[in-house]
Short mmCIF file of the C-alpha atoms (twelve columns), coordinates in Angstrom:
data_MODEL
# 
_entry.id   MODEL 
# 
loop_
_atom_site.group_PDB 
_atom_site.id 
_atom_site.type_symbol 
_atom_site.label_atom_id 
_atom_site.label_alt_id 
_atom_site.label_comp_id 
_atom_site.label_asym_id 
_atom_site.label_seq_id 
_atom_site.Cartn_x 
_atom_site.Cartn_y 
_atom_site.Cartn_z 
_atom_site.pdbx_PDB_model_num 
ATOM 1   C CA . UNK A 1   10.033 21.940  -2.889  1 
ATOM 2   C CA . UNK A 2   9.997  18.303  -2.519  1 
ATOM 3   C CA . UNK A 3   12.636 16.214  -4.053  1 
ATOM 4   C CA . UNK A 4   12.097 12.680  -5.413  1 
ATOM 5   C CA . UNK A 5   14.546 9.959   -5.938  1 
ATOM 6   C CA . UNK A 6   13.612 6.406   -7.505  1 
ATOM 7   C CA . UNK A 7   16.115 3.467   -7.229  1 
ATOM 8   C CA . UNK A 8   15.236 0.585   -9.111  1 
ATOM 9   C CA . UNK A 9   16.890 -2.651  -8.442  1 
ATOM 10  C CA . UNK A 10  15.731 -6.285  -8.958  1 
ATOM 11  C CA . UNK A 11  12.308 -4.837  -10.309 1 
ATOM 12  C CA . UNK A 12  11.388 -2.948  -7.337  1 
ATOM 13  C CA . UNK A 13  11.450 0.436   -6.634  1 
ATOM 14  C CA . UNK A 14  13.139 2.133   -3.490  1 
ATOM 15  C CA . UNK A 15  11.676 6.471   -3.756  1 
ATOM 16  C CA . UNK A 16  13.589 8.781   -1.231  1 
ATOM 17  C CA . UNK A 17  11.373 12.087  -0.881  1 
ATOM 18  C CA . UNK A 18  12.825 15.206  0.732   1 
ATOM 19  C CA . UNK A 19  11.678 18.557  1.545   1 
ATOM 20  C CA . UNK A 20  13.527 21.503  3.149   1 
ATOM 21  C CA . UNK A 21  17.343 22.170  3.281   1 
ATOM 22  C CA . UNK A 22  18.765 19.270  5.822   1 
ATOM 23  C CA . UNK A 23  16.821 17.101  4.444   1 
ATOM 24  C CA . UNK A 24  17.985 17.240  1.440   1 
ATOM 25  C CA . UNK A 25  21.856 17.430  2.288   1 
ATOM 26  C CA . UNK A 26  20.173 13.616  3.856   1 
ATOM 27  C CA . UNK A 27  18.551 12.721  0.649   1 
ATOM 28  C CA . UNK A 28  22.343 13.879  -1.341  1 
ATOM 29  C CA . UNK A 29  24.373 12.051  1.122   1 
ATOM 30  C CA . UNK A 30  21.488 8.921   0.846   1 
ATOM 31  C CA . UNK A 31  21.879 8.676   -2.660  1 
ATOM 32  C CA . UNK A 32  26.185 8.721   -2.652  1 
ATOM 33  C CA . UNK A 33  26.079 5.665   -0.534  1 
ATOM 34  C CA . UNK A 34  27.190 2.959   -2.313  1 
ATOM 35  C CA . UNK A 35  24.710 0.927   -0.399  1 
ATOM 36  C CA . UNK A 36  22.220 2.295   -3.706  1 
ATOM 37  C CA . UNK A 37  24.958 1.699   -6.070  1 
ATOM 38  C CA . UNK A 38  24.032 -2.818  -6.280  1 
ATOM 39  C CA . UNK A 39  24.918 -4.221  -9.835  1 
ATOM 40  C CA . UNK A 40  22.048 -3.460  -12.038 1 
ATOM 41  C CA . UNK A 41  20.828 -0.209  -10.099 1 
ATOM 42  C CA . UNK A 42  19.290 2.656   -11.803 1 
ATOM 43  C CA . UNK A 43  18.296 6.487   -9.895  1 
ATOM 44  C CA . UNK A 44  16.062 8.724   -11.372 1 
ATOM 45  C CA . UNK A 45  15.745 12.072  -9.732  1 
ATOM 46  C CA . UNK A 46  12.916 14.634  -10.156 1 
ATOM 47  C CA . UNK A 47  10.917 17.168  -8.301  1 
ATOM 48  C CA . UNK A 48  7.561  16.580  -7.011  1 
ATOM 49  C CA . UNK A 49  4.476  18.326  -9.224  1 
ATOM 50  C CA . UNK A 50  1.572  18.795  -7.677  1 
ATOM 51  C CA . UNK A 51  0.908  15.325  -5.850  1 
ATOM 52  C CA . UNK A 52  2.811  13.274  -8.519  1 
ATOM 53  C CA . UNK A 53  6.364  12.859  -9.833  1 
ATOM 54  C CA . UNK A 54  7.458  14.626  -12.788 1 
ATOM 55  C CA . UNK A 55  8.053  11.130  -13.887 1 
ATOM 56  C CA . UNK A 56  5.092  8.392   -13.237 1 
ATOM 57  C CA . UNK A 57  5.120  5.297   -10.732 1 
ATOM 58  C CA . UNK A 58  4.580  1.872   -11.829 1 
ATOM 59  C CA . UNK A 59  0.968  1.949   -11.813 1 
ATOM 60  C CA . UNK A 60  0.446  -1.684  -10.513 1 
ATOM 61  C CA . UNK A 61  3.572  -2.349  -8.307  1 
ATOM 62  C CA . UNK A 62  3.469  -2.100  -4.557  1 
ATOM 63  C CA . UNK A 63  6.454  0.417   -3.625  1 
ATOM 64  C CA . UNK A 64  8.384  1.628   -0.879  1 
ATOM 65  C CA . UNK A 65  8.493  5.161   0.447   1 
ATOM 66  C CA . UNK A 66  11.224 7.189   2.798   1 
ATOM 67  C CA . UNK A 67  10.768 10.556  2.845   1 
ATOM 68  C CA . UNK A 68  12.417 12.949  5.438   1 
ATOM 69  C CA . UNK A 69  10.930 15.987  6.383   1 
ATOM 70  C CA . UNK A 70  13.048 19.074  7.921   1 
ATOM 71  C CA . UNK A 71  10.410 22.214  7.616   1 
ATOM 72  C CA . UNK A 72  7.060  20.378  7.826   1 
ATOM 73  C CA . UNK A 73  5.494  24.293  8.391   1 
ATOM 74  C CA . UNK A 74  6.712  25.103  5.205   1 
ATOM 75  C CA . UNK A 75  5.698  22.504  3.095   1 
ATOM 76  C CA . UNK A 76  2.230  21.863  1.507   1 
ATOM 77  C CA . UNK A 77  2.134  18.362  2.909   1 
ATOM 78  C CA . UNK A 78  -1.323 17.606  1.697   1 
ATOM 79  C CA . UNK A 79  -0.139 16.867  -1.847  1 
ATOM 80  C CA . UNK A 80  2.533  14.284  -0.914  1 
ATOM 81  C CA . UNK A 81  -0.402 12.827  1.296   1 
ATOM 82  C CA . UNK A 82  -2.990 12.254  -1.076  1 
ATOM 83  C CA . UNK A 83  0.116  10.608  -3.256  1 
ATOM 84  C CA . UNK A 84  1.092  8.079   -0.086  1 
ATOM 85  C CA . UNK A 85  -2.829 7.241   0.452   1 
ATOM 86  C CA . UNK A 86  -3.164 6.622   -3.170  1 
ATOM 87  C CA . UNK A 87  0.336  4.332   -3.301  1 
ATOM 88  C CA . UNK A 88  -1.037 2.920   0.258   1 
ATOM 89  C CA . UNK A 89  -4.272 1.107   -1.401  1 
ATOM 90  C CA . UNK A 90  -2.001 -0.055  -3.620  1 
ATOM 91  C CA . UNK A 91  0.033  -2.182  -1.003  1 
ATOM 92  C CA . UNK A 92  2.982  0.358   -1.009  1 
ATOM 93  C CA . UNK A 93  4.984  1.088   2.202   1 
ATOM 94  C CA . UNK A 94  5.450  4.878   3.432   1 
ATOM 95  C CA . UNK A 95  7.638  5.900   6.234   1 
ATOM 96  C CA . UNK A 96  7.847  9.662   7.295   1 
ATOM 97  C CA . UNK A 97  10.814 11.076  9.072   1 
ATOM 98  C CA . UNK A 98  10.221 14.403  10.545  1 
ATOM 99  C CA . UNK A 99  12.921 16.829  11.508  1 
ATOM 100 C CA . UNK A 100 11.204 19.794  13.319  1 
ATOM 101 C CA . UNK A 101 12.408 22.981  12.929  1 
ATOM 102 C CA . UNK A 102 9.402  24.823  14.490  1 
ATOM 103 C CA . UNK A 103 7.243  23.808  17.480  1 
ATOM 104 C CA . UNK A 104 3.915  26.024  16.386  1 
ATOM 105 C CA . UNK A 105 0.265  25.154  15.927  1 
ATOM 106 C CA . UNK A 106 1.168  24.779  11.845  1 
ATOM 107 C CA . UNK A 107 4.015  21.930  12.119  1 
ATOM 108 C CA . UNK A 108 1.711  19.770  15.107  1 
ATOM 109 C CA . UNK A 109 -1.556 20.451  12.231  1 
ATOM 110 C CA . UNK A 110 1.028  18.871  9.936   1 
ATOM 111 C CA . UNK A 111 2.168  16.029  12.020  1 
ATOM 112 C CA . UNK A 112 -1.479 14.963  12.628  1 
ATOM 113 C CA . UNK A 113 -1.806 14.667  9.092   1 
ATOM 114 C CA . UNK A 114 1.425  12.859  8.305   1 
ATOM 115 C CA . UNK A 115 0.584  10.254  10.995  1 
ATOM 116 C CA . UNK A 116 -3.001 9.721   8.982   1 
ATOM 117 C CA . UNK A 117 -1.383 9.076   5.504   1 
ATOM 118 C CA . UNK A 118 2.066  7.011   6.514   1 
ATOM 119 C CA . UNK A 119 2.432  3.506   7.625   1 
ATOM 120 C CA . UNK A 120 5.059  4.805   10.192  1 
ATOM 121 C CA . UNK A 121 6.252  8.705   11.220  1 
ATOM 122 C CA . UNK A 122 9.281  9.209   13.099  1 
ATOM 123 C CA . UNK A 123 9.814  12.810  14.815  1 
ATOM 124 C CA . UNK A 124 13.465 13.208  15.213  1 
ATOM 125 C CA . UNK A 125 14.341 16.293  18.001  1 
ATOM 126 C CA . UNK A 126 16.482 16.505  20.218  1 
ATOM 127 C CA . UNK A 127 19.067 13.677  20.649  1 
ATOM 128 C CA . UNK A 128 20.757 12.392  23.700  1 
ATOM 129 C CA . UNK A 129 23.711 10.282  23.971  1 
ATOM 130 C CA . UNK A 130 22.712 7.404   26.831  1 
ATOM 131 C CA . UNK A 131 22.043 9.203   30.175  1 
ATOM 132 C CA . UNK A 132 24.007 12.930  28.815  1 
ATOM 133 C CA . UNK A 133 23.038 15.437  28.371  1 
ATOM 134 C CA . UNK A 134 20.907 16.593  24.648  1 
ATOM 135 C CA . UNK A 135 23.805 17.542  22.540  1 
ATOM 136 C CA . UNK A 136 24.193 21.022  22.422  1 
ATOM 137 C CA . UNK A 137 26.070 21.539  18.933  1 
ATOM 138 C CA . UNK A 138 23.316 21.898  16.079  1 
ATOM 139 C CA . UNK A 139 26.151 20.799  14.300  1 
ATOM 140 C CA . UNK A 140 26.385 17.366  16.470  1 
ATOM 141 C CA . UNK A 141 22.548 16.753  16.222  1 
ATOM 142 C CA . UNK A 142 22.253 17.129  12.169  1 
ATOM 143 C CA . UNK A 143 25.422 14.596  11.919  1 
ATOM 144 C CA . UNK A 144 23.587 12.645  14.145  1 
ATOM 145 C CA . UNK A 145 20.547 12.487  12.101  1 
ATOM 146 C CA . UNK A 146 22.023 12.015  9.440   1 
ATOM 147 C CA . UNK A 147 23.391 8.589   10.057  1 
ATOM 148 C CA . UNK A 148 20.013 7.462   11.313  1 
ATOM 149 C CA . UNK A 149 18.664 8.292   8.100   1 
ATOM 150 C CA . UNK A 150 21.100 6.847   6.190   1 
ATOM 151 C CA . UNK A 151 20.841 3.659   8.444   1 
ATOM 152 C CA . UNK A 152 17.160 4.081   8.131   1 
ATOM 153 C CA . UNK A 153 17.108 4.263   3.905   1 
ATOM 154 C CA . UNK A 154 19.685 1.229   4.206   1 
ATOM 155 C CA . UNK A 155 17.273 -1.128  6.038   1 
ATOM 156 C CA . UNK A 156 14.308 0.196   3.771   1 
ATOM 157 C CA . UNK A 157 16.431 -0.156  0.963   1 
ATOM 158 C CA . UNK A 158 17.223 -3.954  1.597   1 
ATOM 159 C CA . UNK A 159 13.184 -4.842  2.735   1 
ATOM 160 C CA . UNK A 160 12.423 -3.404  -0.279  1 
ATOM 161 C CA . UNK A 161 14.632 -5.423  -2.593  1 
ATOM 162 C CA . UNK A 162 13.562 -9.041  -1.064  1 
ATOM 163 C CA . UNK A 163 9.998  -7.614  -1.842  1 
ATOM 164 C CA . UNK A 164 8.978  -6.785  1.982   1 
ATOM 165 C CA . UNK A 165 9.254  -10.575 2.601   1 
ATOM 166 C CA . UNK A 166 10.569 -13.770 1.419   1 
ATOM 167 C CA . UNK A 167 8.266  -16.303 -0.703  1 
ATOM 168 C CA . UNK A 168 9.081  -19.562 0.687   1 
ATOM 169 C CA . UNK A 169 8.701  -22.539 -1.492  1 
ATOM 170 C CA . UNK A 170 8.473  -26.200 -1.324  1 
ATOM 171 C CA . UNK A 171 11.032 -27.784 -4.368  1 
ATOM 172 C CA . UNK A 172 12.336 -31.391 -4.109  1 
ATOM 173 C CA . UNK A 173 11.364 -31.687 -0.868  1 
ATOM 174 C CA . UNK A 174 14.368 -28.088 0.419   1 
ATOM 175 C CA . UNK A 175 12.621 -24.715 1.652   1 
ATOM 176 C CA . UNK A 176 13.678 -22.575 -1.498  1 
ATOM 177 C CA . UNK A 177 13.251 -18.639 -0.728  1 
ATOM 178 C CA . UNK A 178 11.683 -16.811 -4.280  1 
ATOM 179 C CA . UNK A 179 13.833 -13.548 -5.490  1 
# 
């Protein structure tokens, strides 16, 4: 089951997709930071039907994507594929943030075709603190991960509210960036 999140801020919208049980304790813990929570902020959540939201994008608008992944095997990926293609001609932004719970022939098929459809994928596996040894506590590794999401939604969050870049303009002769 995939579950989809839409901040809107400023006129843009930030989605946060998740499928499979850590990721969504991620997308839960995502959408508590207060990071989301600007002046003028509004969250719609919603499950994924078929390859579209139960409520519809902005047909024209270029948006940004996050969605974490924690049991690609399970999930019928080609759906929310054709959906990031489709948002992906329209100048949209999709990152993918895999957490792999299997190693089998089904989640690498799946990777292959997340890498096709995404601007970025990120596998996330086993973690290492500087030279140590992987952490050993499941435990450890999903707190872990979940702090690089959040720091991950964060940054996306923020590119997507300046608009993926600033506009600059010339007025009265001072380099005035467009909101």
């Amino acid at each position: 089951m995939l579950h989809f999140s839409k901040i809107s801020t400023k006129g843009k919208d930030f989605n946060l997709i998740a499928s499979g049980a850590l990721a969504f304790k991620i997308h839960n813990k995502i959408l508590k930071d207060e990071t989301f929570h600007q002046k003028g902020a509004k969250i719609n959540r919603n499950m994924l039907l078929g390859s579209v939201p139960a409520r519809t994008l902005t047909a024209d608008r270029r948006n940004v994507f996050y969605v974490i992944l924690s049991d690609v095997d399970r999930t019928n990926i080609d759906a929310l594929c054709e959906m990031i293609a489709q948002e992906r001609k329209k100048g949209s932004y999709a990152v993918c943030q895999v957490i792999p719970v299997y190693f089998n022939e089904l989640s690498f098929k799946a990777m292959k075709v997340l890498r096709q459809n995404f601007d970025e994928v990120i596998e996330l596996n086993k973690f290492n603190l500087g030279s140590s040894k992987a952490l050993m506590s499941a435990e450890q590794q999903h707190c872990l991960i979940t702090d690089y999401s959040l720091s991950m939604a964060r940054i996306m969050y923020h590119v997507c509210v300046k608009d993926f870049a600033p506009l600059a303009q010339e007025a009265k002769g001072e380099l005035v960036y467009a909101q």
